[in-house]
N, C-alpha and C positions, 0 to 999 in steps of 0.2 A: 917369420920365426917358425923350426919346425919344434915342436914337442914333442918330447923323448914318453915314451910307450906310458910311463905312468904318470904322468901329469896331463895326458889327455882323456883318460876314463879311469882316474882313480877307483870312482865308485862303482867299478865292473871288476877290473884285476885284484884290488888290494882288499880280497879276500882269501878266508881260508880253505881248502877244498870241502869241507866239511859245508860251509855257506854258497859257496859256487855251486854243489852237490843240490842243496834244498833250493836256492834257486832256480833253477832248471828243471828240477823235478814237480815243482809248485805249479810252473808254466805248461809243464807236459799234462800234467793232471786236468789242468783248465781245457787244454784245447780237446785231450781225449772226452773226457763230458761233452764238450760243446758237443762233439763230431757224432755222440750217441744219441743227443737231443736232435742233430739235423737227422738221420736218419730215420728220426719218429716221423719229422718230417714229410720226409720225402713218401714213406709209404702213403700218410695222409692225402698226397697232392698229386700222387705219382703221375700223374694224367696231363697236367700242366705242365708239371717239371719237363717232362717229359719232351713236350711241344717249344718248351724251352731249350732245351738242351739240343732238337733236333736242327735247329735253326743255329743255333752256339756254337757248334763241335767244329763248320768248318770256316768259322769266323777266328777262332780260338787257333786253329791252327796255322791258319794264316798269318793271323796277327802274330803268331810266335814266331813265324818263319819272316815276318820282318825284321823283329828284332834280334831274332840272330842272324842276320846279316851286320847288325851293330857288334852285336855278342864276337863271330867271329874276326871281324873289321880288328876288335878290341883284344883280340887272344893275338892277332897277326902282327900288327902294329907293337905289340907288346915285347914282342922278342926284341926285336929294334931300341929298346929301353922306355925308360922312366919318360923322357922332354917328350919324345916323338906320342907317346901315350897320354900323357897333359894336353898336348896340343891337340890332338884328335876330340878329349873330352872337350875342353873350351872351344872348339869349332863346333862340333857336335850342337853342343848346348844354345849356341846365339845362333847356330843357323833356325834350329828347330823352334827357340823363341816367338821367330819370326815366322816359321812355315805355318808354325800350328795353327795361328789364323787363317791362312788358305787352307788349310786341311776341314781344319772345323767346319768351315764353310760348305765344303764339297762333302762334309758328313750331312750335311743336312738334308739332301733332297732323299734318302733314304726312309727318313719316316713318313716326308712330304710325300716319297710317292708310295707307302705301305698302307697311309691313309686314304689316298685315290683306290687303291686296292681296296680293301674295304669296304668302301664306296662304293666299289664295282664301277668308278669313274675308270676306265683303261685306254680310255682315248685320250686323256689329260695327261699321264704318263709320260710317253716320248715327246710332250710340250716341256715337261719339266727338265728330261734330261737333257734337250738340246740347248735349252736356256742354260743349265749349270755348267756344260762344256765350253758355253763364251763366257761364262762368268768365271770358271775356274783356271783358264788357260791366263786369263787378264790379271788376274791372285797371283796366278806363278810368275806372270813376269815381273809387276811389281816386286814380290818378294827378290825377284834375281837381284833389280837394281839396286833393292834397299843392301843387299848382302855384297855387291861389287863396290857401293860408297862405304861400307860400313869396314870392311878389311884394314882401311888406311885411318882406320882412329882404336886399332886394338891396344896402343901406347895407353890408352886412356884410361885401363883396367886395370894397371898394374899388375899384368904376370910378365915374369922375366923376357929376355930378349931373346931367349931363345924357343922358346914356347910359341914369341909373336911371328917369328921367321918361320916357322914351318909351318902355323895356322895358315897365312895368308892366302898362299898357292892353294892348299887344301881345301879352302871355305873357295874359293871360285869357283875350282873344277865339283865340288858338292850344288854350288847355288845353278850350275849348268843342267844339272842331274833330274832337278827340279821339275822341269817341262813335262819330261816324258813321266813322272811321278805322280804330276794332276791328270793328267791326259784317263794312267789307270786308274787313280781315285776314282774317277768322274764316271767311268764304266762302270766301276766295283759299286760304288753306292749305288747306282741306277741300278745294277740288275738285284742287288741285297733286298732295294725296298720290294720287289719283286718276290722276293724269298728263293731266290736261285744264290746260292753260297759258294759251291763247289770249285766252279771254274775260275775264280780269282785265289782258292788256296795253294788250287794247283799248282796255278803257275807261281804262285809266291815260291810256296817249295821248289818248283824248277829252280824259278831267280836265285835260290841258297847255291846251288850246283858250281849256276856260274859265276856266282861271287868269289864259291872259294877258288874257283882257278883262276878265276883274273886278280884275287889277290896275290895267290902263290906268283904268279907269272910276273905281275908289275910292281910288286912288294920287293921280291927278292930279287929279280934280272935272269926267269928263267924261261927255257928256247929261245933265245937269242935276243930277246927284250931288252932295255936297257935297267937299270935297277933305278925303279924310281920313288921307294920306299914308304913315306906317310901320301905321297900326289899318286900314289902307285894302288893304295887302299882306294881315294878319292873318282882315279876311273874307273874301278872296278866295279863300285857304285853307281855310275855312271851308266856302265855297259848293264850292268841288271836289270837296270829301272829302265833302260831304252825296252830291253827283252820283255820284261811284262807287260808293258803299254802297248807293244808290238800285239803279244801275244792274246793279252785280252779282247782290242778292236777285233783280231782279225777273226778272235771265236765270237764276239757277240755278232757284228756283220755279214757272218755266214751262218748264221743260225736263224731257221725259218720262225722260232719262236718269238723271235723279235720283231719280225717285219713290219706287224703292225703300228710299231712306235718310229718307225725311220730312226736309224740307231746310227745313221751315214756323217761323218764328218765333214759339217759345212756350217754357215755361222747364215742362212738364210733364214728368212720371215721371225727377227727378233721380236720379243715378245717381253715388254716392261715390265707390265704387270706379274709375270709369273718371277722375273729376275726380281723385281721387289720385294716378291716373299718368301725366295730363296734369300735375297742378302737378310729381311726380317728376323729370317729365321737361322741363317749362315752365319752371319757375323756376329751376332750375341755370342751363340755356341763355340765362334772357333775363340775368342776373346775369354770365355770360361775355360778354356784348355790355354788362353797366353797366360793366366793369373796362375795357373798350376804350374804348367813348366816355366813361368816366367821365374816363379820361386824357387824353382830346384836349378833353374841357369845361374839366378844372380847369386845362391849360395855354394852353383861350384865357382863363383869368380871370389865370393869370401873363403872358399878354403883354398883358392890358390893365393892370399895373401897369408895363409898359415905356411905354406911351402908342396913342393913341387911331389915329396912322398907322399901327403895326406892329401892330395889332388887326384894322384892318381890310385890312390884305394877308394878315394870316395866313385871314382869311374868305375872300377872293380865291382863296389857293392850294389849302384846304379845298378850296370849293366843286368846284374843278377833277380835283382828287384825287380825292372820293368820286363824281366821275363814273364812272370807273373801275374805283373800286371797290364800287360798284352793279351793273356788268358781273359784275365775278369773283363778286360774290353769286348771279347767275344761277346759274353753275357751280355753286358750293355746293350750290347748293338741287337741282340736276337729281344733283348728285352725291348727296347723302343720299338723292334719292328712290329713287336705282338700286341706292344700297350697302342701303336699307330693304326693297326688291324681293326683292336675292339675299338681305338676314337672311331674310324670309317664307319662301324657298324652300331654305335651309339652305345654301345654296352658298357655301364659301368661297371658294373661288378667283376665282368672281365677285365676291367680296365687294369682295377684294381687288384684281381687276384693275380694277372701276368705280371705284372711289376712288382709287388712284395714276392712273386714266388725270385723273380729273378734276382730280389737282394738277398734272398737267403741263397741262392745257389751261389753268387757271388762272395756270400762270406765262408762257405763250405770249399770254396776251391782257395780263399787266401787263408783259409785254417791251414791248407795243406801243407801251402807254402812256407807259412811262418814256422810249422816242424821240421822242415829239411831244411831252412835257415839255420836254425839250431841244432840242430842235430849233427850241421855238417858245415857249422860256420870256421872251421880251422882249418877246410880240407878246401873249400871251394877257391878260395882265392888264388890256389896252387894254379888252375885251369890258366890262368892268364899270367903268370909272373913269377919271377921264382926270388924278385927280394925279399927279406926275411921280415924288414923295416913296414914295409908296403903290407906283407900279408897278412904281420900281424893287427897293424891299424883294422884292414877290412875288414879281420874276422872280427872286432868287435862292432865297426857298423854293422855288421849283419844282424847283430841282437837286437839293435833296435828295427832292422828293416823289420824280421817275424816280427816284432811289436806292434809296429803298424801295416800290416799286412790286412787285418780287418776293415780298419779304418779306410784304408785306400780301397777296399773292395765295396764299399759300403760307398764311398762317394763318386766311385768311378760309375756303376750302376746307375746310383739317382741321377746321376747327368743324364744319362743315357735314357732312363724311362720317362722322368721330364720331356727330353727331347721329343720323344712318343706323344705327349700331350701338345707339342708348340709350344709350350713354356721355359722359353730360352733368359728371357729378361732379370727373371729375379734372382735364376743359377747362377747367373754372373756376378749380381753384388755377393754372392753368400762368397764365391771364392775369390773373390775381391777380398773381402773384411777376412775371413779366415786364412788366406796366403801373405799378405799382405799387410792387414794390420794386424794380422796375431802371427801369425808362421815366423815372418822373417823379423821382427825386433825380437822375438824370444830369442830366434836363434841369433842371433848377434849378441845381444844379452852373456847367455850363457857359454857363447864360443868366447866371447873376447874381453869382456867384465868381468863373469865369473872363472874366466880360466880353462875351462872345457875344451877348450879346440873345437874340432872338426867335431869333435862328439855331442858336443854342444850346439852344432848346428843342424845337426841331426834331429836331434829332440826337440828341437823347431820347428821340424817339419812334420814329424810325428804328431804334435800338439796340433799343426793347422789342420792336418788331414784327419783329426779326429772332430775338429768342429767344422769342418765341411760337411762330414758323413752325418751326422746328427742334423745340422740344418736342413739339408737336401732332403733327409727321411722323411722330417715335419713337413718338407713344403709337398713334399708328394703328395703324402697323406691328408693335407687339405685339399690340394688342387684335384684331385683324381675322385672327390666327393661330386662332382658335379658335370654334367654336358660340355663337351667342348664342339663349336659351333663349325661345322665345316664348309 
């Protein structure tokens, strides 16, 4: 069923300008305080932030320039209509379900080997990365098959049939793309824990270049192409991800700074025990990233039982959301690597000071965001679509995304600094019980009992990510009181 504009956020529209007016101005007032309290802040700290921030900036920009490769995927695919733009997010969503387990996984050896750093272990290093290259290659393939068996039961989810037709092709030629995907991870992590950043932003920003003309080219049918429209985004995808995995190998293998660690692709003198405590430490973490997105996949399969409009604004407001939250990932990731530095060197109090500094930089950068949500939640939707129906559903998800812009910068981080410690285990129940048994019955609740729609599912997710963030704080804050044993 779709719902007509005010029966799905009554209690957002069905006011008067005069209350729209003090709402918005009530929310602007909070975040300008907060943003003059961070900046007491930061003079206080400025030294750490700092060491933070240097590590951050080309983590942050990488990570953006992955996701808009999504972002433009989704403005391209979009001219094409409403079905072709559904179907991209419901592929989207169950491929990356699944990936994120491999992903998580080949996150892992970054802090594993920041704390060999540390250590000033650096002959242990290129034992880690050659292990996580057979371990990570093995993740991708599995992942392929699970995604080549899993095409032929899309009937099971109830989105229309024509949503299911075009996913299909799409999600193969994605679950292809895969390979060459770990291959970079597998480099990017290894040389991150190292604190070398740079040369994976790069080429990410290159891979944007080639994204967008192999979309132009195989989206539309231009120089002589054939037009192969949503399969057409899918290689284009395809061709990026071969380009950076290309491009990475060939800068880390010619780089004398490596040689020490043999950085050569080949699967000799396996090593169990290190692959043990990569998956240890792999597969908790990527399983704490399936409970997150697993939440936000199986809530866009319940708003595509609301209808095909509020499927694809919820893809709209997504998209615009994990921009941002591809920023605060930077943080994370420069935060484990600093809290992984002081574990090597036994330091708590650094332990602790890099990790709280990095959750307040983290919520200073989703301050940012949650004001140009609002600020420019009528205007942004325009970017990808120009139905009337569509833009205006989004612009009210967007109120809630600033909502929880905090929330999710706060949990994204504790994963991350956790990580820093090797305390993969207990992240995982928190966003287990918080995605899971509190996220998605709220939001089913309040989408389909209470009436709310799509808006209702929203505020679902909002409520998990804010008792994520608060768990993950507590459990830092205990665990980082004491020695972790290397």
């Amino acid at each position: 069923m779709i719902f007509p504009p005010d029966s799905t956020s009554h209690w957002l529209v069905k006011v008067g300008p005069d209350e729209s007016r003090g709402f918005l101005l009530s929310h602007l007032l909070k975040l300008f305080l907060f943003e003059i309290f961070m900046l007491k802040f930061f003079r206080e700290n400025k030294s750490y932030i700092q060491n933070t921030l240097k590590l951050a900036y080309p983590v942050i920009i990488g990570q953006l320039g992955l996701i808009m490769m999504g972002v433009v995927d989704s403005i391209m695919v979009g001219e094409l209509g409403a079905v072709p733009l559904a179907a991209a997010s419901l592929s989207n969503s169950l491929i990356f379900l699944v990936l994120i387990i491999a992903i998580g996984n080949a996150v892992a050896v970054t802090p594993l080997v920041a704390i060999l750093v540390g250590a000033k272990k650096l002959n242990e290093c290129g034992i880690y990365f050659r292990q996580s290259l057979i371990v990570n290659l093995i993740m991708g393939l599995i992942v392929f098959f699970i995604i080549l068996a899993g095409v032929n039961y899309l009937h099971l989810l109830g989105q229309s049939h024509a949503v299911q037709q075009k996913a299909k092709s799409y999600m193969i030629i994605i679950g292809l793309s895969i390979f060459p995907l770990m291959i970079f991870q597998t480099y990017k992590q290894f040389i991150e824990g190292l604190s070398i950043l740079r040369p994976a932003m790069i080429i990410t920003l290159a891979a944007n270049l080639i994204n967008v003309f192999a979309n132009w080219v195989l989206i539309f049918g231009k120089l002589g192409f054939p037009r192969l429209e949503l399969d057409g985004a899918g290689w284009a995808t395809f061709i990026s991800r071969l380009f950076m995995a290309a491009s990475l190998m060939i800068f880390v293998m010619r780089n004398q700074r490596f040689k020490i660690y043999d950085v050569s692709f080949h699967f000799k003198s396996i090593n169990f025990p290190v692959i043990k405590k990569i998956l240890s430490v792999g597969l908790p973490s990527g399983f704490q990233y399936f409970f997150e997105v697993g939440a936000f996949s199986f809530a866009v399969i319940m708003i595509g039982w609301i209808g095909a409009n509020e499927l694809a604004a919820h893809q709209i407001a997504i998209s615009l959301a994990s921009i941002s939250f591809m920023g605060v990932l930077g943080i994370s990731q420069a935060g484990g690597i600093l809290v992984g530095n002081a574990v090597g060197e036994q330091n708590i109090n650094l332990v602790r000071k890099n990790g709280f500094n990095a959750i307040i930089l983290g919520m200073m950068w989703m301050t940012v965001s949650g004001l140009i949500f609002i600020l420019f939640r009528n205007y942004l939707p325009y970017i990808y679509i120009r139905d009337e129906i569509v833009i205006h559903i989004a612009s009210q998800l967007l109120v809630i995304a600033a909502l929880f812009q905090l929330s999710d910068g706060i949990q994204a981080v504790g994963i991350g600094i956790l990580r820093g410690l090797t305390d993969v285990k207990g992240p995982t129940v928190i966003t287990f019980i918080a995605y899971w048994v509190i996220s998605l019955p709220v939001g089913y609740l309040l989408g389909f009992k209470f009436g709310l729609g799509v808006i209702g599912v929203w505020i679902g997710l909002l409520i998990g990510l804010s008792c994520s963030a608060v768990m993950l704080t507590l459990r830092f804050n205990y665990k980082s009181r004491k020695l972790i044993i290397i």
